[in-house]
N, C-alpha and C positions, 0 to 999 in steps of 0.2 A: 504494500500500500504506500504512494506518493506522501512527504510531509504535506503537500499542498491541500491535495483527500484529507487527510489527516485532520490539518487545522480548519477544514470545513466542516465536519465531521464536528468537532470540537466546538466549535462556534454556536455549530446550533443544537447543541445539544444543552451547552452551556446557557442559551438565551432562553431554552426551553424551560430549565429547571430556572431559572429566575422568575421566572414570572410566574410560575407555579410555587416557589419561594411567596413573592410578592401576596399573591391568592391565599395563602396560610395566613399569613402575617394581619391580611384582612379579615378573615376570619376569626383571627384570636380577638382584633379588635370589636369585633361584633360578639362575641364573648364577652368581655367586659363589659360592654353597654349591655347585652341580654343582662346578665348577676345583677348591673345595678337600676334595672329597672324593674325586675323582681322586688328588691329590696322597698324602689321609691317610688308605688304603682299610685298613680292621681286620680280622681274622679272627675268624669271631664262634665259639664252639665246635661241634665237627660230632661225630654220629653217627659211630662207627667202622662202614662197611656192612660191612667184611668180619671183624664178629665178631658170629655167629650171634644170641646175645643182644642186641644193639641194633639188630638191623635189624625196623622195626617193621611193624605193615599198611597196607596202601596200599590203597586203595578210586579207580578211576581213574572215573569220571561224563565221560558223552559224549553230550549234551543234543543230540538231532536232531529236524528237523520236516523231512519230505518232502527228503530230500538224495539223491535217487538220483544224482546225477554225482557224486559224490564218498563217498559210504558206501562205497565198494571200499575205494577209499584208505585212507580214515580207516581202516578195522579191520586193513587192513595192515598200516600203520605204528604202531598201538598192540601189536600184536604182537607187533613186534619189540623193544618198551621192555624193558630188562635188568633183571630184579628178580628174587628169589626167587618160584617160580610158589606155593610155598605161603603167602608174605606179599602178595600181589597178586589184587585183585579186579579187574572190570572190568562196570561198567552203563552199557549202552548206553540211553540214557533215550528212548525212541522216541515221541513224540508226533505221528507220520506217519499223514496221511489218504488217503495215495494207492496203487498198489503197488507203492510203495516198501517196504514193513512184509514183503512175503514176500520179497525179495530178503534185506533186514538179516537177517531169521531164519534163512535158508537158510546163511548168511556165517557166521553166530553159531555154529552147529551146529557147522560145519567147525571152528572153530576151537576151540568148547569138545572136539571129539574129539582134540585137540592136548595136552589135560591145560590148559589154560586156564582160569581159574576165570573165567568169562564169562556176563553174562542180560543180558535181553533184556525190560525192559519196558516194557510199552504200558498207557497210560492210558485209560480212557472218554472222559474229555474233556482239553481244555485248561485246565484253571482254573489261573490262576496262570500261564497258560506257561512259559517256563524258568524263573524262580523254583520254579513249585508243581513242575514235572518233578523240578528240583534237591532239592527237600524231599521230594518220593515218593520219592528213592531211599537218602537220605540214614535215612530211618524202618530199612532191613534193611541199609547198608551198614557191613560188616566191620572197615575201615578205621580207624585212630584218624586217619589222613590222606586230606585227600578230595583229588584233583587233579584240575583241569576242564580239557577240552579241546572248543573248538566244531568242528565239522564239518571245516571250512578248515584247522585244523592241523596239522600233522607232526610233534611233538616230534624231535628225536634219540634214538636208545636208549637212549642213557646218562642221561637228561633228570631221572629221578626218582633216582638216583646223585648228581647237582651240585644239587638241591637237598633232597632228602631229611635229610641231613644238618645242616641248618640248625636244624630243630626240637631240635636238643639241646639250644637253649636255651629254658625252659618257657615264657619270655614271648612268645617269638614265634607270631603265629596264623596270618600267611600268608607265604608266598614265591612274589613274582610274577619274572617273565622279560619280557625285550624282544622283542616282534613282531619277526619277519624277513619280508621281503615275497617271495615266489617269483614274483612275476610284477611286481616294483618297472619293469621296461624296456617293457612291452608299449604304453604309450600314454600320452597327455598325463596326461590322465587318472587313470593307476594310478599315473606319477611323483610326480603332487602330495598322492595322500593319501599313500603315503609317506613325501615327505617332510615333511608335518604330523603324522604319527604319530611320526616317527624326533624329529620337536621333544618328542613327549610321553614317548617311552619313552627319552628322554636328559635333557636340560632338567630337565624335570618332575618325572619321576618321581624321577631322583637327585636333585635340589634339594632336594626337599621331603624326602624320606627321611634325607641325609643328616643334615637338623639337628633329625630329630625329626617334623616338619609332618606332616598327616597326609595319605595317596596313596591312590590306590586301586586294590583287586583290579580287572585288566581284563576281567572275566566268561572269562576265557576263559586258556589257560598260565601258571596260576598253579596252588596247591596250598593248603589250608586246614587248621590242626589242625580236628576235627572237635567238640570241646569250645570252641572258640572261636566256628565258626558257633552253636552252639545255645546256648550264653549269651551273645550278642550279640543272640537274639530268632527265631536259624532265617530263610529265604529269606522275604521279602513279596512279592508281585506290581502292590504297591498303586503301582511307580513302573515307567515301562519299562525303567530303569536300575539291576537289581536289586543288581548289580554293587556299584555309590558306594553305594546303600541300606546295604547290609550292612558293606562297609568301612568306613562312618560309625559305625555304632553301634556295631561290634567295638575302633575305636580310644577313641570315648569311654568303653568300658570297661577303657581300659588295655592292649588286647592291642598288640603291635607287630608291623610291618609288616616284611616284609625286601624288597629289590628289589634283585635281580642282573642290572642293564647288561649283563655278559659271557656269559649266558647267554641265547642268543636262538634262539627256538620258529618255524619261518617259517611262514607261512601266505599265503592267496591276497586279494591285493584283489579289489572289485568292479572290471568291466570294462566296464561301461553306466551310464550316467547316472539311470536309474529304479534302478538298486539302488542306487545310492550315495549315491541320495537317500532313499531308505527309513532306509536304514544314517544317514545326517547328522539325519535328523528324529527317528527313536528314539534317538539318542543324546544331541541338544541338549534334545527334550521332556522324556527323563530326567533332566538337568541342570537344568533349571527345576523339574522336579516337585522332586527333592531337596533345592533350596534351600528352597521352602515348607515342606518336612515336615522338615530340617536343621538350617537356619541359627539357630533358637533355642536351638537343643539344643543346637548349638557354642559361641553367642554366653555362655550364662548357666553352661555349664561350669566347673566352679572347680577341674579336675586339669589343666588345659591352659594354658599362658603366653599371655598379649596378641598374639605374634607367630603362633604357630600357631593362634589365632582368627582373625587377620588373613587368612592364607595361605588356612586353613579356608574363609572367607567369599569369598575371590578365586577357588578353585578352584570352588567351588559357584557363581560368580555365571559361570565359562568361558562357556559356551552363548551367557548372558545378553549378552558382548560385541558378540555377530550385531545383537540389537536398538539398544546404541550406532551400531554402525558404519552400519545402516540407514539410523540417523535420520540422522546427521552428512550420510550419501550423497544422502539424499533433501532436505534442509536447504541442502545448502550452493549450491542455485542462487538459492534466494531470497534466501541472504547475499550472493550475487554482487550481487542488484539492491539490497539494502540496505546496504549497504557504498559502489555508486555513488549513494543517494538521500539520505543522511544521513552527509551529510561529519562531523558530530560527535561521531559512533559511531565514528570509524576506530580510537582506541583497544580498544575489543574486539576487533577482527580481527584483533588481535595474539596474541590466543588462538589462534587458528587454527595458531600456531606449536605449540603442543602435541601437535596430529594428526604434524608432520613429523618432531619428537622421537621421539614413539611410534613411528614408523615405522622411524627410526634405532637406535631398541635393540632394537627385533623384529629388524630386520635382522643387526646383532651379535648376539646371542644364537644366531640360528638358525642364523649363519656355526660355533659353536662347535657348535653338534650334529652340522650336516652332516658337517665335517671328520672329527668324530669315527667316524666310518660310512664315508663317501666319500674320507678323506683330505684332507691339505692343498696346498699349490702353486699358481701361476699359473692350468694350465690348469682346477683346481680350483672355483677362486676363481673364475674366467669364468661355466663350468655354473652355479655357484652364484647368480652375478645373475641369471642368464636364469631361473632353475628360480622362487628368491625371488621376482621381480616377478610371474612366469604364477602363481607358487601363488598371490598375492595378486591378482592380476587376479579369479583361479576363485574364492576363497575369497568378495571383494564378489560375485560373479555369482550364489553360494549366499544370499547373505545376505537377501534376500526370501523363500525356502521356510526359513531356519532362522529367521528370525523370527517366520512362522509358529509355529513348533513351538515357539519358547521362549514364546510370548504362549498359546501352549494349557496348556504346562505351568505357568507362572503362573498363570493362573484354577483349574485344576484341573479342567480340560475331559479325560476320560477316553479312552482310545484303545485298538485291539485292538495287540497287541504284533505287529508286523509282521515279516517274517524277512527277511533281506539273500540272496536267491542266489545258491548257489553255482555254479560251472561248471565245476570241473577244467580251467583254462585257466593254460599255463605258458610260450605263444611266440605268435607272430607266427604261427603255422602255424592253431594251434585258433582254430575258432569258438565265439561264443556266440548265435547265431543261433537256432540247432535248441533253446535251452532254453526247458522247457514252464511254466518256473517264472516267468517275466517278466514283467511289468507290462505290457499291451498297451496302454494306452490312453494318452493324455498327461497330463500331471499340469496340473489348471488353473490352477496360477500361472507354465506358461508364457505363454499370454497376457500377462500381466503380466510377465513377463519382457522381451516381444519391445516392448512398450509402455515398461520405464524404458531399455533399449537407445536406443529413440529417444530418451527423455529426458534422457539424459547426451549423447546426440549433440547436442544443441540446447545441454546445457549448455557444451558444446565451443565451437558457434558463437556463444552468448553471449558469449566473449570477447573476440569481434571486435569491434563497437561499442564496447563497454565498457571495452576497452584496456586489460582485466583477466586475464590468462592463470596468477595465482596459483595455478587450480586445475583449470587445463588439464590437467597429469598424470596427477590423482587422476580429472578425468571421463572422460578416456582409459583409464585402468583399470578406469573402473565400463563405461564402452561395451563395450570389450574383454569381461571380465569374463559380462557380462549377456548378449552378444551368442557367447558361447563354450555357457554355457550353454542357452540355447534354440535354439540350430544340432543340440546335441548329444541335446536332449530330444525334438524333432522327426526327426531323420533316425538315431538310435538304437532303430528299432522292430526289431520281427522281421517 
């Protein structure tokens, strides 16, 4: 291998693990503000609901595409949400091509003969997909309050009572809620996004909220003033993540965010590897599209301080981490052989010590989420290695299909908005076998998958000669990892 290879090789492997560095460092910071915002929780002023005069309308938006297992549910449990029936709407946003659409209509009926103020609409096409749904309904919706709920959700009935209330103060435009998971035990699988999501709806989302930072609506058990979407610029469809889109531009115009930890909305993970890859690629691609059409609007802002720029730019570049961790994954065999070929460089690969740091404060940080959820204690603290190391075994095993997606949403490569589904699965009992809604075919970077599995196996027995095992762990992980994922992609068909 040329020094010139060599120090390219070096360079960006080196720039990789920095900013993966950088991303921990942020993290820890949002730690700090999470603990001291536990500590120093405020009462912000609330609506009195039980005086006629401040209890205001509520417009409830239930954005669906083809969900026949689970549209029962959902109108069920929106049903029984406790509000006044004459300050409560309810638009079921049907963008369903299958006959799914006479089922929801039939439901709808029953329940508008309940005295429910409930419709039912269906669009020509999709333009926009949940954005443009979101905005057609939002054009006749009653509401000075708009609350979203996807498919997969349940709220509690009391859900729009704990946070309805909040808007009493006029600057607030949204109040979002923690994810609860109803099927968090069913499989490797459902534990680990989970537990990466329980990082974001604790960690994260308090961290940042707490000191101002800006967060964002989850697309999904949250609630909107409805003057705040529409002077923030109304729904676009121009990212798949219309979600951060709209949170973005609402906070650069000053509206504030509220985020209530204590109240948590449960909802259902994917339980197959092709959904949860659909759900990881429209999520990260959204994250990169944002940062291109974002990150300037943030950066030259002059109502926001240096720190919530910062934060701003680290949250927008999340996604972007999958393409560090890639390279560093795919990189660090050939540091193995240049680190043994160029005894004078060994000073660099003391950089390498930044990957283990990073790894050290992900690991604390995410110990103070879980607990927070899971509790604390011995046997606690046990689960909690095992669950940490397999989420990050899975998480490198994703990181080839989300770097895909982040390298699309950087160029500005266009996509159709793919839907995550659903299955009304809640044990160990239910299949998702019989659903008609699943991805049959394999996704082609498993291939690729089953090829760096070997790749990091090699990089394992590279150690041997080399009598270098520095980074035997981490390829044991990427093996694991890669080799978890394409077992699961292959033998996960119907």
């Amino acid at each position: 291998m040329g020094i010139t290879i060599a120090y390219i090789i070096i360079g960006i492997y080196t720039l990789s693990l920095l900013l993966i560095f950088m991303y921990s460092l942020a993290q820890l910071n949002l730690l700090v503000n999470y603990l001291g915002q536990r500590r120093n929780q405020k009462e912000a002023p609330k609506f009195n609901l039980m005086d006629p005069r401040e209890i205001p309308h509520v417009t409830v938006q239930l954005p669906i595409y083809n969900e026949q297992y689970v549209i029962e549910r959902l109108l069920a449990n929106i049903a029984l949400l406790e509000y006044p029936k004459s300050k409560l709407e309810i638009q079921v946003l049907d963008d369903s091509t299958d006959d799914s659409v006479q089922e929801t209509a039939a439901r709808i009926a029953d329940l508008a003969k309940t005295g429910l103020d409930i419709h039912h609409i269906c669009r020509t096409n999709r333009e926009g997909y949940k954005a443009g749904a979101l905005k057609e309904g939002l054009k006749i919706a009653k509401g000075e309050f708009i609350a979203i709920f996807d498919a997969d959700f349940l709220p509690d009935a009391d859900w729009l009572k704990k946070t309805v209330p909040y808007f009493k103060d006029t600057e607030i435009g949204v109040v979002q809620t923690r994810w609860g998971h109803i099927n968090r035990d069913y499989s490797t699988l459902t534990r680990i996004q989970a537990f990466a999501l329980d990082a974001h709806f604790t960690l994260e989302q308090v961290g940042r909220n707490a000191k101002g930072h800006f967060i964002n609506f989850n697309g999904t058990a949250g609630i909107w003033r409805k003057e705040c979407i529409l002077d923030a610029g109304n729904w676009e469809g121009d990212t798949l993540t219309e979600d951060l889109d709209l949170s973005y531009r609402a906070q650069l115009k000053n509206w504030k965010f509220k985020y209530l930890e204590d109240v948590e909305t449960p909802a259902e993970l994917p339980v197959v590897i092709s959904a949860a890859r659909s759900q990881q690629f429209r999520w990260n691609k959204g994250g990169a599209e944002n940062f291109r059409k974002t990150v300037w609007s943030v950066l030259r802002a002059k109502n926001i301080p240096f720190k919530t720029k910062f934060h701003g730019v680290m949250h927008l570049l999340n996604s972007s981490m999958f393409l560090c961790v890639f390279l560093v994954a795919i990189l660090s065999i050939p540091m193995l052989y240049i680190k043994n070929s160029f005894g004078h460089l060994a000073l660099v690969f003391e950089l390498t010590s930044f990957f283990i740091v990073s790894t050290i404060i992900l690991f604390i940080c995410y110990w103070f989420t879980y607990k927070s959820i899971q509790g604390s204690g011995l046997d606690n603290f046990v689960s909690y290695i095992k669950l940490f190391f397999t989420f990050f075994s899975v998480a490198l095993g994703f990181s080839l299909h989300n770097t895909v997606a982040v390298l699309e949403g950087h160029m500005g490569k266009r996509s159709e908005f793919v839907r995550t589904p659903k299955f009304n699965i809640n044990s160990l009992k239910d299949s998702w076998k019989g659903n008609k809604y699943l991805v049959k075919k394999v996704s082609p970077n498993t291939i690729l998958e089953f090829g760096l599995m070997l790749y990091f196996l090699f990089g394992m027995y590279s150690a041997i000669p080399l009598n270098d095992f520095g980074l035997f762990p981490f390829h044991f992980m990427l093996f694991l990892g890669f080799g978890f994922v394409f077992l699961k992609s292959v033998t996960s068909k119907v």
